[in-house]
Every structure is written in structure tokens, then in C-alpha cells.
C-alpha positions as CSV (number, residue, x, y, z in Angstrom):
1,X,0.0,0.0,0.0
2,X,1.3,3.8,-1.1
3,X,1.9,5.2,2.6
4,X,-0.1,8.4,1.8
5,X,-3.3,5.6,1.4
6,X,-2.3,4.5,5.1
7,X,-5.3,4.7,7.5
8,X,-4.0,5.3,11.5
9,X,-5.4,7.3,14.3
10,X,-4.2,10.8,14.1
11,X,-4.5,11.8,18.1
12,X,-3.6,9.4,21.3
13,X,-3.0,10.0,24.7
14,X,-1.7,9.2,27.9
15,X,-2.6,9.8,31.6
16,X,-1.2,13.6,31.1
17,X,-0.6,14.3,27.5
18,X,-3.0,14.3,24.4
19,X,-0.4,13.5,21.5
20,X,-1.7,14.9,17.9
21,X,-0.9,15.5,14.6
22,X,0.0,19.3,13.8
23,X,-3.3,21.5,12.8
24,X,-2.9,25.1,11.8
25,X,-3.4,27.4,14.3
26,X,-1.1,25.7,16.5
27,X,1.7,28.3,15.4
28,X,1.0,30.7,18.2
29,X,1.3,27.9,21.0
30,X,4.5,26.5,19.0
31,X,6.3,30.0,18.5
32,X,5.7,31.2,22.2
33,X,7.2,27.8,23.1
34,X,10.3,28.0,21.0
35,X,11.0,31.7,22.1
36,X,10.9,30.8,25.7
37,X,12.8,28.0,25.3
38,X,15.8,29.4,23.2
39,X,18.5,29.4,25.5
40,X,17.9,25.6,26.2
41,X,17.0,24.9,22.5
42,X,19.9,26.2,20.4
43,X,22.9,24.1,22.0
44,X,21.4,20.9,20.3
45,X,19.1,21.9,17.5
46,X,20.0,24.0,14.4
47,X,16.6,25.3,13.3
48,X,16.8,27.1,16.8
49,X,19.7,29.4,15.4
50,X,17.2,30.5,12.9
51,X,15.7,33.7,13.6
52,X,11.6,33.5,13.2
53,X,8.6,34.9,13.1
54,X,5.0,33.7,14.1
55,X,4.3,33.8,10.8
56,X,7.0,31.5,9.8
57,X,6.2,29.2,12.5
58,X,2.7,28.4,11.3
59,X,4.2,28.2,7.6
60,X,6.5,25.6,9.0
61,X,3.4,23.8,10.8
62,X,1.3,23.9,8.0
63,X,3.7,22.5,5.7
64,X,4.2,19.8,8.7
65,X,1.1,18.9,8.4
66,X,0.7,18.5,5.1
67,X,3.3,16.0,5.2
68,X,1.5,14.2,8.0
69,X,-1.3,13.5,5.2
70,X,1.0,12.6,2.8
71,X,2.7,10.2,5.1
72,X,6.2,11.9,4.7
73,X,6.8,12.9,8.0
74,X,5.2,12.3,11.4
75,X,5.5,15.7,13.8
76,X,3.7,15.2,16.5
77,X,2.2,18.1,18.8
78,X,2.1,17.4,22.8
79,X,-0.2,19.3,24.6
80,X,-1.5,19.0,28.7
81,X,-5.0,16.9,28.6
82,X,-6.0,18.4,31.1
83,X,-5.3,22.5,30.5
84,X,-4.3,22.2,26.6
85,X,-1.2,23.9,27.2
86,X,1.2,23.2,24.7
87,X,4.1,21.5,26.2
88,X,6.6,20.5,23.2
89,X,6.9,18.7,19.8
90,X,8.1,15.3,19.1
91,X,7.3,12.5,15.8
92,X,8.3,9.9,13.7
93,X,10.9,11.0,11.5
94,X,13.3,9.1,8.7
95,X,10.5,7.3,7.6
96,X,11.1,4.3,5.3
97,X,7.5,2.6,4.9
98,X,9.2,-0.6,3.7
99,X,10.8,-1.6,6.3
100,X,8.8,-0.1,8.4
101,X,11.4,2.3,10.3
102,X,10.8,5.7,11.8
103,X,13.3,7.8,13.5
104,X,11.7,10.0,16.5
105,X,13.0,13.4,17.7
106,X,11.9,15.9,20.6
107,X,12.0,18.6,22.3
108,X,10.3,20.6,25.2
109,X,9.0,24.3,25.9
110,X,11.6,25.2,28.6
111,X,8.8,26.2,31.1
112,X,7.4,22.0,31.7
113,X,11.3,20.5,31.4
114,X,12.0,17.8,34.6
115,X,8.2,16.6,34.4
116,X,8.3,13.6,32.2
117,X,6.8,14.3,29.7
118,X,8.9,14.1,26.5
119,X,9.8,10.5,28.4
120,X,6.1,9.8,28.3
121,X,5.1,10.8,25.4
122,X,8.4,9.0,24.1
123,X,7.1,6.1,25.3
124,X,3.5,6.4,23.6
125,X,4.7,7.3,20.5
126,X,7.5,4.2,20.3
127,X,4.0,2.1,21.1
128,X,1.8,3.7,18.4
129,X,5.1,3.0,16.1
130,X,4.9,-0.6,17.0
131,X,1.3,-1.3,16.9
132,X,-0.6,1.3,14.7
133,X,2.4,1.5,12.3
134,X,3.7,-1.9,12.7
135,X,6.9,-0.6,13.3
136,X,10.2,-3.3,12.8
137,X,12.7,-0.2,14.3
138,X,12.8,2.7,16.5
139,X,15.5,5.2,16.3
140,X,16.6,7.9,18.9
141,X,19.3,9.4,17.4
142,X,21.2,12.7,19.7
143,X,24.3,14.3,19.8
144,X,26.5,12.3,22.5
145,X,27.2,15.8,24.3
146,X,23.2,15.6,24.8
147,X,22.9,14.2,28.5
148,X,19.1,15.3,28.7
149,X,18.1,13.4,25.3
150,X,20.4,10.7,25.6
151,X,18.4,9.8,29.6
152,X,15.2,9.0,27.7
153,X,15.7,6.1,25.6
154,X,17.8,4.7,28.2
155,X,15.1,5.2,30.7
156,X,12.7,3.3,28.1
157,X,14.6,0.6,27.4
158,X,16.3,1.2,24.1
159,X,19.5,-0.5,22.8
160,X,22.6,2.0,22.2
161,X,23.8,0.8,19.0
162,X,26.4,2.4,18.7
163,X,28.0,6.0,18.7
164,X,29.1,7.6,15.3
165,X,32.1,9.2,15.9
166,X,32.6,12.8,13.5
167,X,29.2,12.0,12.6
168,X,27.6,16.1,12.7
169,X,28.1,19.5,13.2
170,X,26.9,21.2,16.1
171,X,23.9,23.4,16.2
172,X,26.2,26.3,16.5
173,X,28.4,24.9,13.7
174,X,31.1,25.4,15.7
175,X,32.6,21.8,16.5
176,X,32.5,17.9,15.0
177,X,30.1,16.3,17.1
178,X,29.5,12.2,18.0
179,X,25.9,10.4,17.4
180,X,24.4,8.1,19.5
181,X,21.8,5.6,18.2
182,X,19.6,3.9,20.4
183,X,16.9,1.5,19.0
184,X,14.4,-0.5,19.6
185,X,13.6,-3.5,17.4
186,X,10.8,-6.4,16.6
């Protein structure tokens, strides 16, 4: 089956977290997160060194989810169930629908950081991989500096792989930077 033709819920939770596809409109949410959260943002992720707009921010959601209909790439928004704040954005990136594979990625508005909840919405999204998606691998890939990214796969239980060494720039593109890949496999 052409991936774009693949039927799966688009919206799950948890005990704390409603986990959803992006929707325009969520720009607003999305942009006052990544403001307040540059400091912590821009050591690990180069789209952070970017100077934006609101406006650019709900560009870059609504081309996200166009993709998430087309089945190119899986961003996922993570809000509070029970106040709808908007607490950070994670997916299923990388995609290779044959195998199946999918990659997933994170990160947090500064203000909800030490909570859990990129570890439990980690956790619900490497489940919807498995069953809804019929996932055969999960990938967390983070720069090895990364101490904060690199806790939650180990807390859930994934396999590092391996570390590639030279493998990336920093987010600065100031220094050669290590990979780890942790996985999790069927």
C-alpha cells in the first residue's frame, strides 16, 4: 500500500498528554514555546539558530502537516490533557515505509522541562510506532554531548547501538560532534 493511502489514528493519549498530529493554528502555541525555550534549544538543534517569526512558525506547521497526510513525516504536537497547554513537539521521522522504520526526535518548551513528559510521550509514540504503524525499528538518534536526550531512551529501554564518531556539526556549527543511536527492534 502507497503510505499516503495509510489509514491510523491521528490523536492518542496518555494519563497527562493528548499527542496529535499538527493542525494550523497551533503556530502561536508553537512559536511562544520555541522563544521561551531558546537558551535551552539552540545548543542541540539548528533550526533554533534560525531567527523566526510567528508567521514563519505556522508556515512551518502547516507544511508539517501536510506531510503528515501525505505520510512523509510524522511531527507530532504534545499538549497537557487536562489544561491544553502546549508542552513541546516530538514524531516519527526518517520514515522508510518498507521496512517499516521511523526515527523520532523531541523537544520541550523550557517552562514543563524535569516533568516527564517528553519521556512519556516517548514512550507512547514508540508504542503507536509498533502497533498502529507496525513498526520493525525505532530510532533515537542525539548528539552524544546531549545528556538530557540521551536519559530517555535509556530510561525506556532502548539498545545503544552504537555512537558515530565525527558524525555532525553542532547546532552552533562550531565543532565535530559524535551520534548516538539507540533502537528498539521487533
Amino acid at each position: 500500500m502507497k503510505p499516503i493511502l495509510k489509514n491510523f489514528q491521528e490523536e492518542f493519549s496518555t494519563d497527562r498528554l493528548l499527542i496529535r498530529k499538527p493542525l494550523p493554528g497551533d503556530g502561536k502555541a508553537v512559536y511562544q514555546a520555541i522563544q521561551g525555550s531558546l537558551n535551552e534549544l539552540k545548543p542541540w538543534l539548528p533550526w533554533a539558530h534560525i531567527e523566526q517569526t510567528g508567521e514563519d512558525v505556522e508556515g512551518n506547521i502547516r507544511h508539517a502537516h501536510a506531510k503528515f497526510l501525505t505520510r512523509d513525516d510524522l511531527r507530532l504536537h504534545i499538549f497537557n490533557k487536562e489544561n491544553g497547554e502546549f508542552i513541546g513537539s516530538s514524531g516519527l521521522h526518517r520514515i522508510n515505509w518498507d521496512v517499516p522504520k521511523f526515527e523520532i526526535g523531541y523537544w520541550i518548551d523550557s517552562r514543563f522541562s524535569g516533568n516527564g513528559y517528553i519521556t512519556e510521550a516517548t514512550e507512547a509514540i514508540t508504542e503507536f510506532a509498533f502497533t498502529e504503524l507496525k513498526a520493525k525499528r525505532v530510532e533515537i538518534r542525539c548528539d552524544f554531548k546531549n545528556t538530557k536526550s540521551r536519559a530517555i531512551p535509556e530510561k525506556l529501554g532502548y539498545t545503544l547501538e552504537g555512537i558515530l564518531k565525527n558524525d555532525d556539526i553542532s547546532a552552533d556549527r562550531k565543532e565535530i560532534r559524535d551520534t548516538c543511536i539507540y533502537a528498539k527492534v521487533v
